[in-house]
KEKE-3310 file (N, C-alpha, C; in steps of 0.2 Angstrom, whole numbers, plus 5000, padded with zeros to 4 digits):
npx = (5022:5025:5018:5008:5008:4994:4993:4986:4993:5004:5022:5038:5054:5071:5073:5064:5054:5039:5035:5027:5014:5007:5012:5025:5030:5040:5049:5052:5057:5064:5064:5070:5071:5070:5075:5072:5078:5077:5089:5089:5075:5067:5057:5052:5051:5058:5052:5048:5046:5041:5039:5033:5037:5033:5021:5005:5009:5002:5002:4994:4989:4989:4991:5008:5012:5022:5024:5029:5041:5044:5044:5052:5064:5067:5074:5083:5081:5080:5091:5094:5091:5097:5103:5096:5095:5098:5093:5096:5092:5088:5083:5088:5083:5093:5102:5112:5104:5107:5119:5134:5144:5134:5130:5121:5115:5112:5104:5095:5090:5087:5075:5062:5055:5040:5031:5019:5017:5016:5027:5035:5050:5055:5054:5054:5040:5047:5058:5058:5055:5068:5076:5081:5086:5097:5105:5109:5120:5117:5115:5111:5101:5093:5091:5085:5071:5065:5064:5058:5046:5040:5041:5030:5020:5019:5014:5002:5001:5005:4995:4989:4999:5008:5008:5013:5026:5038:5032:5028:5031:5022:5011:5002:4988:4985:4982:4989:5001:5005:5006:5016:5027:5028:5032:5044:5049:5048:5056:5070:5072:5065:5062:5057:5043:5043:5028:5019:5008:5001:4990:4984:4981:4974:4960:4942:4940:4954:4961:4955:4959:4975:4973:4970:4981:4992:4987:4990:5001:5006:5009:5023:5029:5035:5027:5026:5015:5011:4994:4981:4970:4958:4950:4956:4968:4963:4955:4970:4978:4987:4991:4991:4998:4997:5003:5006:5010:5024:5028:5024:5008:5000:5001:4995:4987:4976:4962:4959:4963:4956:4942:4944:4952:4967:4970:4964:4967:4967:4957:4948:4955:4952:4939:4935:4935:4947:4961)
npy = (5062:5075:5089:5099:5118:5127:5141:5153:5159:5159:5154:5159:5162:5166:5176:5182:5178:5173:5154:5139:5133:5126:5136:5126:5115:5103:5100:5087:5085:5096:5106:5115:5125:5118:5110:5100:5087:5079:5072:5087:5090:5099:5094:5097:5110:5123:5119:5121:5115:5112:5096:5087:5080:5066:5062:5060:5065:5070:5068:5078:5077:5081:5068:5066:5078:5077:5072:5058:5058:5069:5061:5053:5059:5060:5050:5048:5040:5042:5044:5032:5032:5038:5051:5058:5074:5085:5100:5113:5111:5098:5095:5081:5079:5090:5085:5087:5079:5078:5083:5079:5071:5063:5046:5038:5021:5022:5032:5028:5016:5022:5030:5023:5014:5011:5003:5007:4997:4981:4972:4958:4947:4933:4924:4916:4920:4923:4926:4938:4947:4947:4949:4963:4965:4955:4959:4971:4965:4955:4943:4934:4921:4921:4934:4938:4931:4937:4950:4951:4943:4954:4966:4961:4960:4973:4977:4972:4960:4948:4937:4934:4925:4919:4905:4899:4903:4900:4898:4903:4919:4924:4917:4924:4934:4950:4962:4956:4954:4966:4972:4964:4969:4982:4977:4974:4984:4992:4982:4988:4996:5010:5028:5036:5032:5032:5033:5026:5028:5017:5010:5009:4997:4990:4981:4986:4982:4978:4989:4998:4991:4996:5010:5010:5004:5013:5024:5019:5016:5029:5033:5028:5032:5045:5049:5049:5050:5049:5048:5046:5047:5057:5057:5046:5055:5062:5056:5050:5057:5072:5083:5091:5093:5099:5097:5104:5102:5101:5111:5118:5122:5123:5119:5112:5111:5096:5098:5109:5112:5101:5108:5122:5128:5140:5141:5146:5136:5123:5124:5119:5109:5098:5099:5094:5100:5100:5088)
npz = (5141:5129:5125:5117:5113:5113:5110:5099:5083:5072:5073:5079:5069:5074:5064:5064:5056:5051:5054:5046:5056:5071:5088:5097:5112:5114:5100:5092:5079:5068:5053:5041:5029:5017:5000:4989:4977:4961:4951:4940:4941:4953:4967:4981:4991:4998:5011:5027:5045:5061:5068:5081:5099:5102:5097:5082:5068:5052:5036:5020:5007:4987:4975:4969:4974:4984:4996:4998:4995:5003:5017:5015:5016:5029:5036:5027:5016:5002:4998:4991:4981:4963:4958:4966:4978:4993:4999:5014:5031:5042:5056:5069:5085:5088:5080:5062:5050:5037:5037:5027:5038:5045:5052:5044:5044:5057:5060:5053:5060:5072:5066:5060:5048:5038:5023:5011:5004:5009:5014:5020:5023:5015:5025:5042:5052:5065:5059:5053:5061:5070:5062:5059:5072:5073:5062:5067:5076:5086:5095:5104:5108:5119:5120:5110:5109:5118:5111:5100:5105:5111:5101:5091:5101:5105:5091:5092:5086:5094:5099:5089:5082:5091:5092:5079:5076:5068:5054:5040:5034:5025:5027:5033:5034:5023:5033:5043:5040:5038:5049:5055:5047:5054:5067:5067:5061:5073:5081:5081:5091:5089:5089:5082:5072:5054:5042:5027:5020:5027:5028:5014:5007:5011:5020:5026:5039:5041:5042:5049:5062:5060:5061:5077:5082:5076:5087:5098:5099:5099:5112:5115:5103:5091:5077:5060:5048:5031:5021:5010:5012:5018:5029:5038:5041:5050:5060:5066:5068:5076:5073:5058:5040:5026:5009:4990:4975:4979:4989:5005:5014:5022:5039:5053:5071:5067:5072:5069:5055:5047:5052:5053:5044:5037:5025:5009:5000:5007:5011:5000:4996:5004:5006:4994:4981:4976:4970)
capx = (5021:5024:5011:5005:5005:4989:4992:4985:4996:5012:5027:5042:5061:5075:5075:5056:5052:5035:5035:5022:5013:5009:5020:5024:5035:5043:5050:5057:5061:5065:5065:5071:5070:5071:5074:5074:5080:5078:5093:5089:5068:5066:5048:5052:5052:5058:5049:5050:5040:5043:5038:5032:5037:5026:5011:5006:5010:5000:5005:4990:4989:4984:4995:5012:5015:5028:5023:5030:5047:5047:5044:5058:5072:5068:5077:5089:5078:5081:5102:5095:5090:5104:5105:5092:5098:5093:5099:5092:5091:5083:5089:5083:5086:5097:5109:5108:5105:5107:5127:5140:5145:5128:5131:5113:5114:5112:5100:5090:5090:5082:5071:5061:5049:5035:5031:5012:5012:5018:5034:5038:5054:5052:5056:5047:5038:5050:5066:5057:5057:5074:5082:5083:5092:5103:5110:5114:5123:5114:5116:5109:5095:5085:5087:5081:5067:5062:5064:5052:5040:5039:5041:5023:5015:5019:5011:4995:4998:5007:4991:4988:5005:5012:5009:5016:5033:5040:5029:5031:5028:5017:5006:4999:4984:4986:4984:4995:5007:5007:5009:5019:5032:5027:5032:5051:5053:5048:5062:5078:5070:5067:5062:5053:5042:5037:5022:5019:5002:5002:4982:4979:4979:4968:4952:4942:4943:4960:4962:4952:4966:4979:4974:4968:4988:4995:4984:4992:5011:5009:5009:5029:5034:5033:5025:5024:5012:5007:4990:4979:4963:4957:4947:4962:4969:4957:4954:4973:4983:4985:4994:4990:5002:4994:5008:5004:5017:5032:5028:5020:5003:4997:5002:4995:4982:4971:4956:4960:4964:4948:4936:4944:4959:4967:4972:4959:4969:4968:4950:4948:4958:4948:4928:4935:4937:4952:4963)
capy = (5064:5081:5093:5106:5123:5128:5147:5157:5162:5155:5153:5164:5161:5170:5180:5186:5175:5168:5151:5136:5128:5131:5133:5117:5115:5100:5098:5082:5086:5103:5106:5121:5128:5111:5110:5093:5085:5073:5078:5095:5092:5100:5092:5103:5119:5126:5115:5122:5114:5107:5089:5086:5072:5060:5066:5058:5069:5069:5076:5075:5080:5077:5062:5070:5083:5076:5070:5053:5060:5072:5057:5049:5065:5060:5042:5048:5033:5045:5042:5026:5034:5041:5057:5065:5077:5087:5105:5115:5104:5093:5093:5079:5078:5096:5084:5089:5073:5082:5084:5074:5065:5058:5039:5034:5016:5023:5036:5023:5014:5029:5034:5018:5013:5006:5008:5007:4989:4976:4967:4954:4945:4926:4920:4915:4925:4925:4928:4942:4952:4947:4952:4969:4964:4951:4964:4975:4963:4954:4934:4930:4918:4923:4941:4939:4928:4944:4957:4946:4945:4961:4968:4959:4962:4980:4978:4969:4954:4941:4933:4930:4920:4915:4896:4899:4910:4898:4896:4909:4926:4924:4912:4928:4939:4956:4964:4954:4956:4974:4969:4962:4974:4986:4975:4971:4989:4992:4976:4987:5002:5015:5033:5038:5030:5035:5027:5028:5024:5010:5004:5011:4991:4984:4980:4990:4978:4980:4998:5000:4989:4999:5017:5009:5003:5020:5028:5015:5018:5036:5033:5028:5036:5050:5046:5053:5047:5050:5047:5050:5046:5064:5053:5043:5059:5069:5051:5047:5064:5076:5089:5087:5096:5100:5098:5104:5103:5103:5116:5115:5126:5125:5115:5115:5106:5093:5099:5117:5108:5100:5112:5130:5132:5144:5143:5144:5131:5117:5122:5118:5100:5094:5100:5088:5102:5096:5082)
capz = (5134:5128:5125:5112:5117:5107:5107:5093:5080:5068:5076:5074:5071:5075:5063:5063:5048:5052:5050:5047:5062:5079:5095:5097:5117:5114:5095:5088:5071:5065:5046:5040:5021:5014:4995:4987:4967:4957:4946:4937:4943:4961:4971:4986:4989:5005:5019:5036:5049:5068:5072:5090:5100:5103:5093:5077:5062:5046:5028:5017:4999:4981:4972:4967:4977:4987:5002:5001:4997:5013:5022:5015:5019:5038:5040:5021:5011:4994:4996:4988:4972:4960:4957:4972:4984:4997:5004:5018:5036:5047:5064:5073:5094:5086:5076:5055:5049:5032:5034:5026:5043:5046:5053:5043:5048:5065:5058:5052:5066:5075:5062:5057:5042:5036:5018:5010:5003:5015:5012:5023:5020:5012:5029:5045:5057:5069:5057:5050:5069:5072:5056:5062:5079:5069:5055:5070:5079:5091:5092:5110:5106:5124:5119:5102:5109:5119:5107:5095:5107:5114:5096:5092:5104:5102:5085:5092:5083:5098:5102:5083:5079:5095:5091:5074:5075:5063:5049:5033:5035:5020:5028:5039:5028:5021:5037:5047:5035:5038:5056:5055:5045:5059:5072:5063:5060:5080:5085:5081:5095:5084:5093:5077:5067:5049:5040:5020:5019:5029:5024:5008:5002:5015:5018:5030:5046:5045:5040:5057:5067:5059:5064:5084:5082:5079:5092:5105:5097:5099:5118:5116:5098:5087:5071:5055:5043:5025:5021:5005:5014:5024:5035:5040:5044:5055:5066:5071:5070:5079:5070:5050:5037:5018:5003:4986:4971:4985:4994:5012:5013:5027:5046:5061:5074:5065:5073:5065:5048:5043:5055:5051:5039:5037:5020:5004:4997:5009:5012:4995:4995:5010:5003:4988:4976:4970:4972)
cpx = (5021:5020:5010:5004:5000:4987:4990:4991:5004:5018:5034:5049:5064:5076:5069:5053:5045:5035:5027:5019:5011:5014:5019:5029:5040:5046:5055:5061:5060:5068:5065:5073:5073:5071:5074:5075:5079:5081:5094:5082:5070:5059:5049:5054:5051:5055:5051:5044:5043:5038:5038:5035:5032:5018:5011:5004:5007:5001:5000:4991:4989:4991:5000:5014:5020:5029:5028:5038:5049:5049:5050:5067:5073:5072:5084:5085:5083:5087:5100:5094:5095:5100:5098:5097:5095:5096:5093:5095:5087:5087:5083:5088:5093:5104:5107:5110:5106:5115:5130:5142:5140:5130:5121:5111:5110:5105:5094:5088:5087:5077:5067:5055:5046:5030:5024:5009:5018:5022:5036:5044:5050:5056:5051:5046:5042:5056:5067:5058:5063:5078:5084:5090:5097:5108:5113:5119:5124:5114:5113:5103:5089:5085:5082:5074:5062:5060:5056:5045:5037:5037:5030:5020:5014:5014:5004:4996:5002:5003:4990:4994:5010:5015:5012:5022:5037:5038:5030:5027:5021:5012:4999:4992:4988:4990:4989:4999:5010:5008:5013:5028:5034:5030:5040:5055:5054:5055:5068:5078:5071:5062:5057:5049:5038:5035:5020:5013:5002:4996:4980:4977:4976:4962:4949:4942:4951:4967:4961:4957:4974:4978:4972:4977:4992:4993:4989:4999:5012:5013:5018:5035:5031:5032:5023:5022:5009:5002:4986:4973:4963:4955:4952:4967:4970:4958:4961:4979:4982:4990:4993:4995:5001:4999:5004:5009:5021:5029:5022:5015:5000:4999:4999:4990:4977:4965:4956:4958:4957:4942:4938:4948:4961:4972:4965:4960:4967:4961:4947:4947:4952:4940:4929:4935:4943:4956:4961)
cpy = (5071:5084:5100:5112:5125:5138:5149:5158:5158:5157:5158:5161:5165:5178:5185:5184:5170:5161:5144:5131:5132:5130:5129:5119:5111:5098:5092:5082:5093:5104:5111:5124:5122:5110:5103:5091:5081:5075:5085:5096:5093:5098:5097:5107:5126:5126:5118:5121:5110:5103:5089:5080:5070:5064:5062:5063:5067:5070:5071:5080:5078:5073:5068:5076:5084:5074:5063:5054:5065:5067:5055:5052:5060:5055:5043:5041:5036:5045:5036:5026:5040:5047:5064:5068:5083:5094:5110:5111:5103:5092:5087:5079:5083:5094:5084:5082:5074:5082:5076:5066:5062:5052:5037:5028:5018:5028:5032:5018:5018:5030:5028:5018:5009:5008:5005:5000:4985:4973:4964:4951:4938:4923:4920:4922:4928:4928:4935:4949:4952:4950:4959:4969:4961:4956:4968:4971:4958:4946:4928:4926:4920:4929:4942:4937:4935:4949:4955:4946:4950:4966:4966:4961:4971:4982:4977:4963:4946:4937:4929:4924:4917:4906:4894:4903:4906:4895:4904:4913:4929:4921:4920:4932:4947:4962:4964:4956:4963:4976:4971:4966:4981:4983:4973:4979:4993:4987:4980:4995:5007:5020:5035:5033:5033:5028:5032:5027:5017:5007:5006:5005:4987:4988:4986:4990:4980:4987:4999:4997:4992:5007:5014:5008:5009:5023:5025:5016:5026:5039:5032:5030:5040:5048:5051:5050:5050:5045:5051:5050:5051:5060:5050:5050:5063:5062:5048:5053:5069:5083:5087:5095:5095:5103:5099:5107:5106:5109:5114:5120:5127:5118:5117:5110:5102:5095:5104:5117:5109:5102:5118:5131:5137:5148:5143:5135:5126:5117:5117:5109:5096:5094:5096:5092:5102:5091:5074)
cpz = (5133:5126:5121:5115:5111:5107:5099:5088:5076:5072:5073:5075:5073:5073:5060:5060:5051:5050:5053:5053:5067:5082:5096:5105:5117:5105:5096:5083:5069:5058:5044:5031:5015:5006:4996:4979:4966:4950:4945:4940:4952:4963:4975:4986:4997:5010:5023:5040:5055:5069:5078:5090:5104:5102:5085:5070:5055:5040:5024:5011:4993:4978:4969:4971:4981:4996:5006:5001:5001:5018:5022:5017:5027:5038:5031:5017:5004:4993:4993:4980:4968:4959:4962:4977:4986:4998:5007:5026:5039:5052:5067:5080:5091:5082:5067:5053:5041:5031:5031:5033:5046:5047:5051:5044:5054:5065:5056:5058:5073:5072:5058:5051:5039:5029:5016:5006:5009:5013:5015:5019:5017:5019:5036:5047:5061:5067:5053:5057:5073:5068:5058:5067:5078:5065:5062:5076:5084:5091:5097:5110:5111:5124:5111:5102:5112:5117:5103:5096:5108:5109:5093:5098:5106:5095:5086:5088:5087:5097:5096:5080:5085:5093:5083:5069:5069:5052:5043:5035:5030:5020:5031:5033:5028:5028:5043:5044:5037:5047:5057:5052:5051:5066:5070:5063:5069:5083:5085:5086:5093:5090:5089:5073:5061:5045:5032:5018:5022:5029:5019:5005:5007:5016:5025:5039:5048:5047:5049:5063:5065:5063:5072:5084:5081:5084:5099:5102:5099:5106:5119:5109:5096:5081:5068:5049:5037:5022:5012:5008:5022:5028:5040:5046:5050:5061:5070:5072:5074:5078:5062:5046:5026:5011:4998:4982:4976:4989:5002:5012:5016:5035:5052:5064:5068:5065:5069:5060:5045:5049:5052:5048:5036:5031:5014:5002:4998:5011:5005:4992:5000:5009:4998:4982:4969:4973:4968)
residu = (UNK:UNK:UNK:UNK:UNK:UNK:UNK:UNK:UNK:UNK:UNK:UNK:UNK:UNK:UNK:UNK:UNK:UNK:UNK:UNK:UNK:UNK:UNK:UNK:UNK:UNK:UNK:UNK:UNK:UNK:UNK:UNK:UNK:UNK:UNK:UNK:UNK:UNK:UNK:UNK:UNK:UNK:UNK:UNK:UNK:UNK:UNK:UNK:UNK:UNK:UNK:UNK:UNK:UNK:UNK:UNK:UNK:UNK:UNK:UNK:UNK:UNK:UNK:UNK:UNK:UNK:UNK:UNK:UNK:UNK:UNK:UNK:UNK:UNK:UNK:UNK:UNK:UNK:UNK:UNK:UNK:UNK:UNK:UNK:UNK:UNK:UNK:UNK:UNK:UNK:UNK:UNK:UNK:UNK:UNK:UNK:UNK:UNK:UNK:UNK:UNK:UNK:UNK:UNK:UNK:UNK:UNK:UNK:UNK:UNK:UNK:UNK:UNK:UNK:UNK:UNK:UNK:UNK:UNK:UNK:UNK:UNK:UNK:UNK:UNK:UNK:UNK:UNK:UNK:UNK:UNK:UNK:UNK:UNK:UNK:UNK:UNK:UNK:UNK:UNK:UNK:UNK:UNK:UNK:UNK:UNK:UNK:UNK:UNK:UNK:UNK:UNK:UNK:UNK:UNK:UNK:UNK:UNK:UNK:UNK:UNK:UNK:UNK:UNK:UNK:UNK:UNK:UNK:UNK:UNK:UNK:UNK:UNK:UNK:UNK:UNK:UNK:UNK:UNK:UNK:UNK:UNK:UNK:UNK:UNK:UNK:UNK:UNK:UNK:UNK:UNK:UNK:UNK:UNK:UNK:UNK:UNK:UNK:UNK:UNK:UNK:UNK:UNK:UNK:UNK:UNK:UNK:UNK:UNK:UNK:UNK:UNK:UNK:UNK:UNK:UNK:UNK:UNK:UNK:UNK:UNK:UNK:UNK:UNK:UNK:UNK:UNK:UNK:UNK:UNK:UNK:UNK:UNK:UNK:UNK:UNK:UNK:UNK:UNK:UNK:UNK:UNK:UNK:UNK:UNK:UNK:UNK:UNK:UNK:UNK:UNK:UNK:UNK:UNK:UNK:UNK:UNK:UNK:UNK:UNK:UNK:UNK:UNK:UNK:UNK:UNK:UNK:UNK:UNK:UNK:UNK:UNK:UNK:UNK:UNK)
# end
């Protein structure tokens, strides 16, 4: 697992331009003066910030400010809404997934996602952790039967549906549910995982086995989650990044975050001042 170098001080580029964050040693995603549109409306407004690998990444901040649409640049989600677009880059593993020649199938499939209510398809348990490995091509029944498993119990939720891989995905509760989408999006061996709020609609049992379940994914992915609940935050991140109206405001260690920040602003958001 890579490791933070936790020097003092904002990081520099090339061209002497401080930018936001710490030195990070091992970057995954590098995001470099990131506009974003809707139409003629712009939400963001020159993003630059490096992603570690394998750390779980946090963006917190108040409804609207464009956190859920950062998330979505990462894996291209926003090509599915007319008339957004994006300029600036995002390099991931140093290729711009921003250019035209982009293979986003393939990007997606690298970059996976789990969105903040729970969509299971209307099929079983099982056809719902294979659909990933099916669409990309795969038709072996004893490899599929591996994935499936493997997938699950990556999720934490084998031991609960083993005996019932055939029954409706909808049979599962809430929390399953959201498992179980986690466990679907892990089946097609994504490198990244982003997370949209992935408990703001559960209870707080399962709230609790959702953040223990990132803390054990971090051990083999980089994750990047948006979160409105600061608590959520503070407990399973380990770099947090504070958006407000598009723009990024402050990034850097969690611990930093909510004990010493080293903006007004975000001191501000996190005392509950606003937001």
């Amino acid at each position: 697992m890579s490791q933070l170098c936790l020097e003092a001080g904002p990081e520099k580029s090339s061209a002497g331009k401080a930018e936001a964050g710490p030195v990070l040693r091992d970057v995954r995603i590098s995001v470099r003066s990131l506009d974003f549109f809707y139409n003629a409306n712009q939400v963001l407004f020159s993003i630059s910030m490096n992603i570690p690998t394998g750390k779980v990444t946090a963006i917190i901040g108040p409804s609207g400010c464009g956190k859920s649409t950062f998330l979505r640049t990462l894996n291209r989600m926003n090509d599915e809404i007319e008339g957004a677009r994006a300029a600036g880059s995002i390099l991931i593993d140093d290729d711009d997934i921003l250019c035209e020649s982009c293979d986003v199938v393939a990007l997606r499939r690298k970059v996976g996602m789990v969105f903040q209510k729970s969509n299971p398809f209307p099929k079983s348990i099982f056809d719902n952790v294979a659909y990933g490995p099916r669409i990309h091509g795969l038709r072996d029944k004893a490899r599929l039967r591996e994935i499936v498993e493997k997938s699950l119990k990556e999720a934490w939720l084998w031991e609960e549906v083993k005996d019932r891989l055939r029954q409706s995905a909808f049979s599962l509760s809430g929390g399953q549910q959201q498992r179980l989408c986690i466990a679907r999006a892990l089946a097609v061996g994504p490198e990244i995982l982003l997370m949209d709020e992935p408990a703001s609609a559960l209870d707080p049992t399962a709230t609790s086995k959702i953040e223990d379940l990132i803390r054990d994914l971090r051990r083999e992915y980089t994750i990047v989650i948006v979160t409105h609940n600061m608590q959520q935050a503070a407990r399973v991140s380990d770099l947090t990044a504070f958006f407000f109206q598009g723009k990024l405001i402050e990034f850097d260690l969690t611990k930093k975050v909510f004990t010493n920040p080293g903006n007004r602003m975000t001191n501000d958001y996190i005392t509950g001042r606003f937001g």
